[in-house]
MARLUM-374077 format. One line per field, with one value per residue (C-alpha): x, y, z. Coordinates in steps of 0.02 Angstrom, whole numbers, always signed. Example, Ala and Ser with C-alpha at 12.3 -4.5 7.8 and 13.67 -1.06 7.14 Angstrom:
2
px: c(+615 | +684)
py: c(-225 | -53)
pz: c(+390 | +357)
***
This chain:
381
px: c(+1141 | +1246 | +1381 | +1376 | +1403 | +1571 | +1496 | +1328 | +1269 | +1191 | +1034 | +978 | +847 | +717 | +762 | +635 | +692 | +696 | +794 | +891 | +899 | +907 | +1085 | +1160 | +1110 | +1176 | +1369 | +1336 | +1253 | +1103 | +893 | +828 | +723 | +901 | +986 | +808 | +822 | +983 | +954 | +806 | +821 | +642 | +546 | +362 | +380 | +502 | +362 | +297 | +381 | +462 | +403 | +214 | +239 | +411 | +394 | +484 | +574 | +657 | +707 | +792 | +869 | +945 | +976 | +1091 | +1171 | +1203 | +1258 | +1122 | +994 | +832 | +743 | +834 | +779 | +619 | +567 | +597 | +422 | +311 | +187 | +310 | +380 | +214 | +87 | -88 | -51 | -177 | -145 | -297 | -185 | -35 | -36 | -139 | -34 | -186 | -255 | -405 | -458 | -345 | -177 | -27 | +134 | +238 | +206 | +230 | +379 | +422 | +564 | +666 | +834 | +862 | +850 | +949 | +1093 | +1129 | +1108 | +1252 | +1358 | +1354 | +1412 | +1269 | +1100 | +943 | +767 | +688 | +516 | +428 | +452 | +334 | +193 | +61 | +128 | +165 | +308 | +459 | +402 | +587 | +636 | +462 | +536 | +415 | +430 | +478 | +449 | +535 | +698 | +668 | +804 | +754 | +585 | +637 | +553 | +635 | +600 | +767 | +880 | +1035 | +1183 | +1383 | +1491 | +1613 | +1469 | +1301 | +1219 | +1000 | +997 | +881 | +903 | +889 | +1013 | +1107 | +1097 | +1121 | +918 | +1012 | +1044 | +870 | +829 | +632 | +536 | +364 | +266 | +280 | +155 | +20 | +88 | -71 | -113 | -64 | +113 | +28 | -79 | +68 | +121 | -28 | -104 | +81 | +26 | -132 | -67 | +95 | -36 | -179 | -26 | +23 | -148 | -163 | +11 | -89 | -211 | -102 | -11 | -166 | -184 | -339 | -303 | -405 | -504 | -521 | -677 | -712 | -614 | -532 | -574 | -520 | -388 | -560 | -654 | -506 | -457 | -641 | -688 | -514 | -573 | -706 | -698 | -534 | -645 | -769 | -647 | -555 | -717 | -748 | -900 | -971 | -873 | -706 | -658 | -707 | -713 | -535 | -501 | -602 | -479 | -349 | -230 | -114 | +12 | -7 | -96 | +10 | -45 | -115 | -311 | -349 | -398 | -486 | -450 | -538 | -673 | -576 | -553 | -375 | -351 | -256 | -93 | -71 | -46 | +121 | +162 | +100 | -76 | -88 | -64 | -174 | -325 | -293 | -294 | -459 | -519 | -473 | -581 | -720 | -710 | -662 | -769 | -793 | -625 | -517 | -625 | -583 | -378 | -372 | -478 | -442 | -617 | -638 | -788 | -897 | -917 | -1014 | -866 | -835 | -904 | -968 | -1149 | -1070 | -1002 | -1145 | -1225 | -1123 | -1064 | -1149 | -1292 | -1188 | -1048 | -1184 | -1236 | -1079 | -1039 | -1217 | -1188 | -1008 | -1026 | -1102 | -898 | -868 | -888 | -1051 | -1044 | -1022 | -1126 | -1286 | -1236 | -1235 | -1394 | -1474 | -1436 | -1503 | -1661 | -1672 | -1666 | -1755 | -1590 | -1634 | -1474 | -1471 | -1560 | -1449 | -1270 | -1356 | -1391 | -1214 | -1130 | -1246 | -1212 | -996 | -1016 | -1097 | -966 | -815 | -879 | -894 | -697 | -644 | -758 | -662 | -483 | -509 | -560 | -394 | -318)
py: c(+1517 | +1443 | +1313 | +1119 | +997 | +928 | +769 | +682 | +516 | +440 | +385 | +192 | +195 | +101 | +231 | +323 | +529 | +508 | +386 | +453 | +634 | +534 | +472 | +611 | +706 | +577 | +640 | +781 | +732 | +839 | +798 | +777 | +931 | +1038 | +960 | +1016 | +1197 | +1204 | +1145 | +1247 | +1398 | +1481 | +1323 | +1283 | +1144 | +1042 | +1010 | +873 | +707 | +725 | +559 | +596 | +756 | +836 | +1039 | +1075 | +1227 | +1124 | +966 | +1089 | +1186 | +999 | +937 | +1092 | +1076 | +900 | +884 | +759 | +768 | +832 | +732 | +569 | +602 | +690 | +492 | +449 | +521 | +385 | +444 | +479 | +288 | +217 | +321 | +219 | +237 | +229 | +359 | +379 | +294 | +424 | +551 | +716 | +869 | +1006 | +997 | +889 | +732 | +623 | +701 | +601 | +693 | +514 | +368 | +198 | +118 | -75 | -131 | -278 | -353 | -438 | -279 | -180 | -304 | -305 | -121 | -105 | -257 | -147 | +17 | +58 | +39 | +111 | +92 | +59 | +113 | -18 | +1 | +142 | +19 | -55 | -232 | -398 | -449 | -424 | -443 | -522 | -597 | -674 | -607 | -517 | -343 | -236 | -71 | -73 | -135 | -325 | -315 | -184 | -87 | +56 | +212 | +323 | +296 | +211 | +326 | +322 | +346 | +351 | +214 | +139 | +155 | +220 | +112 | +114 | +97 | +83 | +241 | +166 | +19 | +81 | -113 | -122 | -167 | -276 | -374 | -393 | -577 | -598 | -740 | -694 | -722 | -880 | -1021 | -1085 | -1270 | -1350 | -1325 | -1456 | -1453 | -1427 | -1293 | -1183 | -1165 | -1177 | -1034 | -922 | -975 | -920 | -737 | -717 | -714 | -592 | -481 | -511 | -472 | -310 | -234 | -273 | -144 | -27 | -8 | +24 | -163 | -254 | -389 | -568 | -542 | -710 | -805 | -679 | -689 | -523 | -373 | -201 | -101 | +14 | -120 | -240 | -81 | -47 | -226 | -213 | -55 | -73 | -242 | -192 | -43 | -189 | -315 | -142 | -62 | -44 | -99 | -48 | -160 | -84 | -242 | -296 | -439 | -463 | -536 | -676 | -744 | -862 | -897 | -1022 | -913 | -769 | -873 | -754 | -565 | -464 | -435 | -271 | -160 | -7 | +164 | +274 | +254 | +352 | +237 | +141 | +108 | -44 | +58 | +136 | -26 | -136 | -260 | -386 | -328 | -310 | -489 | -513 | -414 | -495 | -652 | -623 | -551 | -715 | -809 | -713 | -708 | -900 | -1066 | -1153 | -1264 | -1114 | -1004 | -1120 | -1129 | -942 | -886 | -1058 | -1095 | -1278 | -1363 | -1379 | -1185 | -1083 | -1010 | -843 | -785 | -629 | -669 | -684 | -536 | -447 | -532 | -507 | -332 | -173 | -102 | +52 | -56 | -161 | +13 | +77 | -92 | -73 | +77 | +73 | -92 | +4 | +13 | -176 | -316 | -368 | -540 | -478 | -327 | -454 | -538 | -382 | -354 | -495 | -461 | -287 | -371 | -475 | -340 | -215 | -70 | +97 | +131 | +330 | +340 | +218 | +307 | +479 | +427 | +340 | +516 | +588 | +490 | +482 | +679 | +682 | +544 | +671 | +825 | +744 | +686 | +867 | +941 | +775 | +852 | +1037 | +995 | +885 | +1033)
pz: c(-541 | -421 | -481 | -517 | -338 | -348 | -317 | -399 | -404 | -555 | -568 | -605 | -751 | -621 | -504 | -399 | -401 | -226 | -195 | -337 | -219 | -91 | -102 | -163 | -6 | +88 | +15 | +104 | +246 | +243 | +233 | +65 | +72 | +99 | -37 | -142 | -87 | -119 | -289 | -331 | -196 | -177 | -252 | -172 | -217 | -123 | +13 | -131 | -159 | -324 | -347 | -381 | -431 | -498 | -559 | -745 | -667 | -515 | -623 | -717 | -596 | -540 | -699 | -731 | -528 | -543 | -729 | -793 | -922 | -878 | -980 | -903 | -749 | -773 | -847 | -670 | -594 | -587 | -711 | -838 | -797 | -823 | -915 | -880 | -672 | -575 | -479 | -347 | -220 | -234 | -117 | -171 | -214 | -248 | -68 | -113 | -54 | +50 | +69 | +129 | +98 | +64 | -4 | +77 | +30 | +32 | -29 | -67 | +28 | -128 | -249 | -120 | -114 | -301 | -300 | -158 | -277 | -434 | -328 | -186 | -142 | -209 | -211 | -364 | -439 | -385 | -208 | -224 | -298 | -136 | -157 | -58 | -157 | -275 | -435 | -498 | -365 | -267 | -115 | +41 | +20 | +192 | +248 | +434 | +531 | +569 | +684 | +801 | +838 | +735 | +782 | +617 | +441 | +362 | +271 | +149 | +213 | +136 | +217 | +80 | -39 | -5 | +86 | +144 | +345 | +471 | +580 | +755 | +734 | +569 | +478 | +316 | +261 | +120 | +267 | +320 | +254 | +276 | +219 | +273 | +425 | +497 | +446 | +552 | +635 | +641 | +452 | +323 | +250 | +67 | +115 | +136 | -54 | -124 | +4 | -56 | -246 | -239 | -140 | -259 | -413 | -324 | -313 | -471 | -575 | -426 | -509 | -668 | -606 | -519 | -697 | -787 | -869 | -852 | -751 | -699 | -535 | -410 | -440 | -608 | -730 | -829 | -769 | -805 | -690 | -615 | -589 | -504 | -401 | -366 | -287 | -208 | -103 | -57 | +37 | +105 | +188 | +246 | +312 | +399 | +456 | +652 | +732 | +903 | +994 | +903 | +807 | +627 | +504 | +457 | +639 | +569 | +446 | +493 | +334 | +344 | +288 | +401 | +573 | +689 | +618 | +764 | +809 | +707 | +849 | +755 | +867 | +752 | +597 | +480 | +328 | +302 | +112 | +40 | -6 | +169 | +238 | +276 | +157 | +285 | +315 | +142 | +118 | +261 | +170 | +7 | +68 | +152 | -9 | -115 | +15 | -19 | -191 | -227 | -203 | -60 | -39 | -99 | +33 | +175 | +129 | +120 | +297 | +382 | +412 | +455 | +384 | +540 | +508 | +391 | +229 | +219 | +55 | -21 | +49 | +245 | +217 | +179 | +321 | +446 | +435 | +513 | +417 | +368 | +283 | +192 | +131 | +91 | -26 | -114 | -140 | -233 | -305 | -467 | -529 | -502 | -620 | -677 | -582 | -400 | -424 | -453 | -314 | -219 | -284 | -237 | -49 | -76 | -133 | +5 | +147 | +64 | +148 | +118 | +70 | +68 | +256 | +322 | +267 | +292 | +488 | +498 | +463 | +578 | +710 | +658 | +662 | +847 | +905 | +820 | +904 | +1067 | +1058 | +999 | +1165 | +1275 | +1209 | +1240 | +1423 | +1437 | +1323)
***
């Protein structure tokens, strides 16, 4: 075995590994995945983020290289760090379902400017979590530059003291003061808070659920983590969903807080889950998803529906949508809370969907319009 590194960072107890890898590489000015082969020469698996998934015989082989305990850090992995996870969002490791090799991260200026007081940046666990905000300090999370277009995921870096930069521009992201999207001017001056009061506790009972707690669900009540993260998909796969005309229902939704987010212009029908969005679309879906959820006068705050117009609840949404998303919604409603799945129900009752035929012609149909791209890109090819 090749010796200890002369140098080694420590890691923070709410440390992610990688962050934790990270800025040790960052001593030696090499990629993440070198400083991991180095460690553990031969390992398959540095391809994985240590943070879902961390092998015995490589934690080892860097507990012994960098001269920490491998139990200390092996608490790190996020599964270790919070043993009821959820963990159908994480990336997949064992080839199955829907494989993303990283997670999204979003962090916060606030967290990495303490870090960098008390010796140098890092990012903590719960950047890793799909959230809007910073648990501890109620701050936006962020997950790019906000003072260029960065085209490069943001790295660590050694200056004086480690320090986690964007790329393109090299700022310090501690020094990336965001305080959300910029409120609508025409709304009232009230609706503002009470619109961020209302988001800052959805996120709150979703971490609930992420962590494996049961957690109370708008317009429900308590709910357990399944059944939060349940509801949580599958309108977030409604409001997302393209229809013919390559737009969908979450254009429709004008919070005050977020009046200036961009049309969502769908440019394929492959699904886009909750946690592989920015921080700011994710506050964009859940605030659509509080309307729907909520009475009337919370409805109308949250999508900025005026009253001359009909409010977008649970029953417009069935409505409104393409027959193969109403299908898709009767169809996985069976995992969500009593309450919504009657009133899911009801609309099933109402227009008598044969749900089966319509999802089985729907793939039919997304299977012809697939093939024809692939023949459209060999002719180009």
């Amino acid at each position: 075995m090749s010796g200890a590194l002369p140098i080694a960072a420590r890691p923070h107890p709410d440390e992610l590994i990688s962050s934790w890898l990270a800025r040790i590489a960052a001593c030696y000015e090499v990629s993440i995945t070198d400083l991991r082969q180095e460690l553990s020469p031969g390992s398959s698996g540095t391809k994985v983020r240590a943070d879902v998934e961390w092998k015995g015989s490589e934690a080892k082989s860097a507990a012994q290289r960098l001269r920490v305990d491998q139990e200390a850090i092996m608490r790190l992995a996020l599964k270790r760090r919070w043993p009821w996870l959820v963990a159908a969002w994480l990336p997949r490791t064992d080839g199955k379902g829907r494989a993303r090799g990283e997670l999204d991260l979003a962090w916060c200026h606030v967290c990495l400017a303490e870090g960098h007081a008390t010796g140098g940046a890092y990012l903590d666990a719960e950047a890793a979590l799909p959230l809007v905000f910073c648990r501890r300090h109620g701050t936006w999370r962020q997950d790019f530059c906000r003072r260029c277009q960065p085209h490069h995921e943001p790295r660590f870096s050694w200056r004086s003291r480690i320090e986690f930069t964007c790329t393109d521009c090299g700022v310090p992201l501690r020094t990336n003061h965001w305080s959300g999207p910029k409120p609508a001017s025409e709304c009232p001056s009230e609706d503002v808070p009470r619109a961020l009061n209302l988001l800052f506790a959805f996120d709150g009972e979703l971490r609930k659920a992420l962590l494996g707690r049961s957690a109370s669900l708008t317009g429900v009540g308590q709910v357990s983590a399944r059944q939060f993260l349940a509801v949580l998909h599958g309108l977030t796969r409604a409001l997302l969903a393209p229809d013919i005309n390559r737009t969908s229902r979450i254009n429709l939704f004008n919070s005050p807080l977020l009046s200036n987010m961009p049309d969502h212009d769908p440019q394929t029908w492959e699904e886009q889950p909750f946690h592989e969005l920015s921080p700011a679309y994710r506050a964009h879906v859940s605030c659509a998803v509080i309307a729907l959820l909520s009475d009337e006068p919370v409805s109308r705050l949250m999508s900025g529906v005026r009253p001359a117009y009909e409010w977008h609840s649970l029953e417009w949404l069935l409505a409104s949508t393409p027959k193969w998303v109403q299908a898709m919604l009767i169809q996985n409603c069976k995992d969500w809370p009593a309450p919504l799945r009657v009133r899911v129900g009801l609309h099933h009752s109402r227009t008598g969907l044969d749900v089966a035929d319509i999802l089985a012609q729907f793939h039919v149909w997304l299977a012809e319009q697939e093939q024809r791209q692939r023949e459209r890109v060999s002719l180009i090819g």
